[in-house]
KEKE-243225 format. One record per residue (C-alpha): residue number from 1; chain; x, z, y. Coordinates in steps of 0.25 Angstrom, whole numbers. Example, Ala and Ser with C-alpha at 12.3 -4.5 7.8 and 13.67 -1.06 7.14 Angstrom:
[1, A, [49, 31, -18]]
[2, A, [55, 29, -4]]
END
This chain:
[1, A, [391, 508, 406]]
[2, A, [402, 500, 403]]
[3, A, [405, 485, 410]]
[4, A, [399, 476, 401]]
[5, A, [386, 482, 405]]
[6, A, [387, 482, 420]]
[7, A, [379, 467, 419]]
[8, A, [368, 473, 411]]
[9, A, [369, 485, 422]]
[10, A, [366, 476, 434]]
[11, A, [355, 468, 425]]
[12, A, [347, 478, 422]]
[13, A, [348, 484, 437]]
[14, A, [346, 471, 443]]
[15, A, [334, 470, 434]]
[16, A, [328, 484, 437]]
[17, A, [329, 483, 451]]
[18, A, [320, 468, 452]]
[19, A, [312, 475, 443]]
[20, A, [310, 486, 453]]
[21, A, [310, 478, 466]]
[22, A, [298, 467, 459]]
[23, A, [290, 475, 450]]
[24, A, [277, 476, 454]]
[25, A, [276, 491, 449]]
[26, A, [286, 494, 459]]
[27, A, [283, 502, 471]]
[28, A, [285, 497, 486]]
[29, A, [297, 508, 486]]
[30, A, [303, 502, 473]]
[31, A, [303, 488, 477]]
[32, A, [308, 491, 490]]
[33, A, [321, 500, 484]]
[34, A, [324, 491, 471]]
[35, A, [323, 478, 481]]
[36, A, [335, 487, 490]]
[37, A, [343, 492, 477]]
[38, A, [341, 477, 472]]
[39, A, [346, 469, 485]]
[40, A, [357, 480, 485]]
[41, A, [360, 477, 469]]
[42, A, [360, 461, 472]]
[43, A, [370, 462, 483]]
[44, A, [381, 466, 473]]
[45, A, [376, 462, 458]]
[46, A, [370, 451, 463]]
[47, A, [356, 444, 460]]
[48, A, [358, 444, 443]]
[49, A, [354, 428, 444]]
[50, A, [358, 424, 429]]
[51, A, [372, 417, 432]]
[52, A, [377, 425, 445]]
[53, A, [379, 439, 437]]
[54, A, [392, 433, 431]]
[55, A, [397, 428, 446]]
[56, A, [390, 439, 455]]
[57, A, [406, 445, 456]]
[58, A, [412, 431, 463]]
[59, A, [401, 434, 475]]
[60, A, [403, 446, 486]]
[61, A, [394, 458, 486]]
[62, A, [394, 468, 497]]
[63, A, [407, 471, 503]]
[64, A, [412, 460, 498]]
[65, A, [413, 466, 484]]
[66, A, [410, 455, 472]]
[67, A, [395, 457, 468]]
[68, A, [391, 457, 454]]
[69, A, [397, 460, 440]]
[70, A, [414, 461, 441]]
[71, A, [418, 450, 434]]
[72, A, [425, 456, 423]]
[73, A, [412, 466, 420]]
[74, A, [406, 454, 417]]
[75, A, [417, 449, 408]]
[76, A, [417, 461, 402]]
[77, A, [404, 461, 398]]
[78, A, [405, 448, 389]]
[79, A, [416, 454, 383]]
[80, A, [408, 466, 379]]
[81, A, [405, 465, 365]]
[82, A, [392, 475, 368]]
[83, A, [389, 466, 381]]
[84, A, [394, 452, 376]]
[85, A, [379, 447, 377]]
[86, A, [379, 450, 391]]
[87, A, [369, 460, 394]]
[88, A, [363, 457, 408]]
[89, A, [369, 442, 410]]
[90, A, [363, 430, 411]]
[91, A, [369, 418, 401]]
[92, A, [374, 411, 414]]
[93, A, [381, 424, 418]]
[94, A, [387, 427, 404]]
[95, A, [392, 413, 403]]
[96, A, [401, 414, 415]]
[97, A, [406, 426, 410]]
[98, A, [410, 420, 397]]
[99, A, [416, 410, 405]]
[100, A, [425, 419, 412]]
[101, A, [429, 427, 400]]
[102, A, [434, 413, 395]]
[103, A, [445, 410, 402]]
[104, A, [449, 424, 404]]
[105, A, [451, 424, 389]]
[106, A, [458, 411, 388]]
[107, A, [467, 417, 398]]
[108, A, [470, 428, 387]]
[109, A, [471, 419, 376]]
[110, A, [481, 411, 382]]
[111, A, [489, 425, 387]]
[112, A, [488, 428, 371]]
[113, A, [493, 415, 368]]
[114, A, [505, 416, 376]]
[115, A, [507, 430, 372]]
[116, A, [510, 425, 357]]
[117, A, [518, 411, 360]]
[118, A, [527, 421, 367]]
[119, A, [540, 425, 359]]
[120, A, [546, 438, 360]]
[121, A, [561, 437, 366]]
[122, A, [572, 444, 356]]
[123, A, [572, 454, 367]]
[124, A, [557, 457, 367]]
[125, A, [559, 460, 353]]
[126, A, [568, 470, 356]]
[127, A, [561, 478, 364]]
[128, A, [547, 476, 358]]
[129, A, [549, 481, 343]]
[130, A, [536, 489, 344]]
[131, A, [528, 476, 350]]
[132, A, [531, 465, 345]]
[133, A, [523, 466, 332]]
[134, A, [509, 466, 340]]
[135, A, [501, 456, 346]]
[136, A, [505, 450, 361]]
[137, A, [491, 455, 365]]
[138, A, [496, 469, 361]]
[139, A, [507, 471, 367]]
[140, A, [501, 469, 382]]
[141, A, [489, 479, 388]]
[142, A, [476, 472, 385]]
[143, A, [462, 475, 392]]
[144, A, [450, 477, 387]]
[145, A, [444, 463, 389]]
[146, A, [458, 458, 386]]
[147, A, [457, 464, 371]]
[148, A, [444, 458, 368]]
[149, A, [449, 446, 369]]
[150, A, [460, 448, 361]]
[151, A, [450, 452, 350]]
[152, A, [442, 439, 354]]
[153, A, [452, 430, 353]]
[154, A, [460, 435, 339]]
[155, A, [445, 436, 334]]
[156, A, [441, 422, 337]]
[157, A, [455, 417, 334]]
[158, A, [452, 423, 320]]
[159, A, [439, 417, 319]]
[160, A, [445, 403, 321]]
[161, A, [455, 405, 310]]
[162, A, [446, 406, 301]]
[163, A, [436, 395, 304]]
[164, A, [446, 386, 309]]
[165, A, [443, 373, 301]]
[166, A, [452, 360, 301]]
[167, A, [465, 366, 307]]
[168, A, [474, 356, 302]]
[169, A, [466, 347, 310]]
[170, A, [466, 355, 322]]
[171, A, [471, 347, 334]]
[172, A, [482, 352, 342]]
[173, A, [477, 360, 355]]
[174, A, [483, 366, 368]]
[175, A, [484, 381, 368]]
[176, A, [473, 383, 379]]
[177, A, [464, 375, 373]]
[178, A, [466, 385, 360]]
[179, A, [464, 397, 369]]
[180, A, [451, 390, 376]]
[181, A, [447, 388, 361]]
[182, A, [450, 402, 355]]
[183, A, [444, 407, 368]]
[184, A, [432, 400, 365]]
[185, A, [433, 404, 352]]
[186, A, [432, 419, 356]]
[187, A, [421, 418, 365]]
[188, A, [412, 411, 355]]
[189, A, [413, 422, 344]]
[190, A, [414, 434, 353]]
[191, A, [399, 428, 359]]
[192, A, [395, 426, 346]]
[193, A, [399, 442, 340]]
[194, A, [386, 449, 342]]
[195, A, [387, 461, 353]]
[196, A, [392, 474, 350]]
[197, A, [380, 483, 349]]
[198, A, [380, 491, 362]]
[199, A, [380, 505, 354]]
[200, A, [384, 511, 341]]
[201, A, [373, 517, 331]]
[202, A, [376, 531, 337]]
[203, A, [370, 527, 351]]
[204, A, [383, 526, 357]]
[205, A, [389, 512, 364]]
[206, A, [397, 505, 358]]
[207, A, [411, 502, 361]]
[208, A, [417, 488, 359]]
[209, A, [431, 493, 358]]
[210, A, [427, 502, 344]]
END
């Protein structure tokens, strides 16, 4: 099981176990052990209330640990293009969770920007003859998540080239309110891309970085 699927996990636990504890099938024993596993489970995931998935980790669990999803696994799980529909959240919960990716992505765009309005020094030519050809985003250690939305951002930017319309009339902007544009710009045609399917014809899961 990977991270993007720790939401989906929890959902279909949660849903077992009030299944179990309010089925009428269910013996006096069952009801009485899944309503012990159940209270037990709530006390760190939380109730699953449409909404409080998304913000279970900003509350205390037992000692004193954050309840819920981590914060970045929920990130993460968006950001899967396998799990991009966001398998086990309500829209309430998804939409909080895009809104946290926003900003964290308009911080990387405007750490991009400056990357390439700063000019190498004569000395920094020196002394990077083997670097200097590549891309800023190259030539510093990027993450995972870091990487995607890279490719998101030079995708998007590509995609507004070529259906920009009325350039010459195009008003003068500030720079943040480009990145919050492009930024907007990713998001809206990486929600629209369908899914990646969840496994390859052979049987085997798919792995979004092939």
């Amino acid at each position: 099981m990977t991270v993007t699927m720790i939401a989906f996990m929890i959902c279909k636990i949660r849903k077992g176990l009030l299944h179990a504890k309010e089925s009428p099938e269910s013996s006096e024993h069952v009801v009485e052990l899944a309503t012990i596993l159940y209270n037990k489970f709530k006390l760190q995931w939380g109730c699953g209330y449409p909404g409080t998935v998304a913000t279970e980790y900003l509350t205390e669990g037992p000692r004193r640990r954050p309840k819920g999803i981590p914060k970045l696994a929920l990130v993460a799980t968006l950001l899967d293009p396998r799990f991009k529909f966001g398998a086990g959240l309500a829209d309430d919960d998804k939409n909080y969770i895009w809104n946290l990716i926003r900003p964290m992505m308009c911080t990387e765009a405007a750490l991009e920007v400056a990357a390439v309005v700063k000019e190498p020094t004569d000395s920094e030519d020196n002394n990077n003859d083997n670097t200097q050809q590549q891309p800023p985003h190259q030539q510093r250690h990027i993450g995972y998540v870091d990487a995607m939305f890279l490719e998101l951002s030079e995708m998007a930017m590509a995609e507004q080239a070529i259906n920009e319309q009325d350039n010459n009339d195009y008003d003068y902007i500030d720079e943040d309110t480009n990145i919050n544009k492009q930024v907007d710009a990713e998001l809206l045609l990486y929600k629209r891309e369908p899914h990646l399917p969840l496994r390859k014809v052979d049987g085997h899961f798919s792995n979004p970085l092939d």
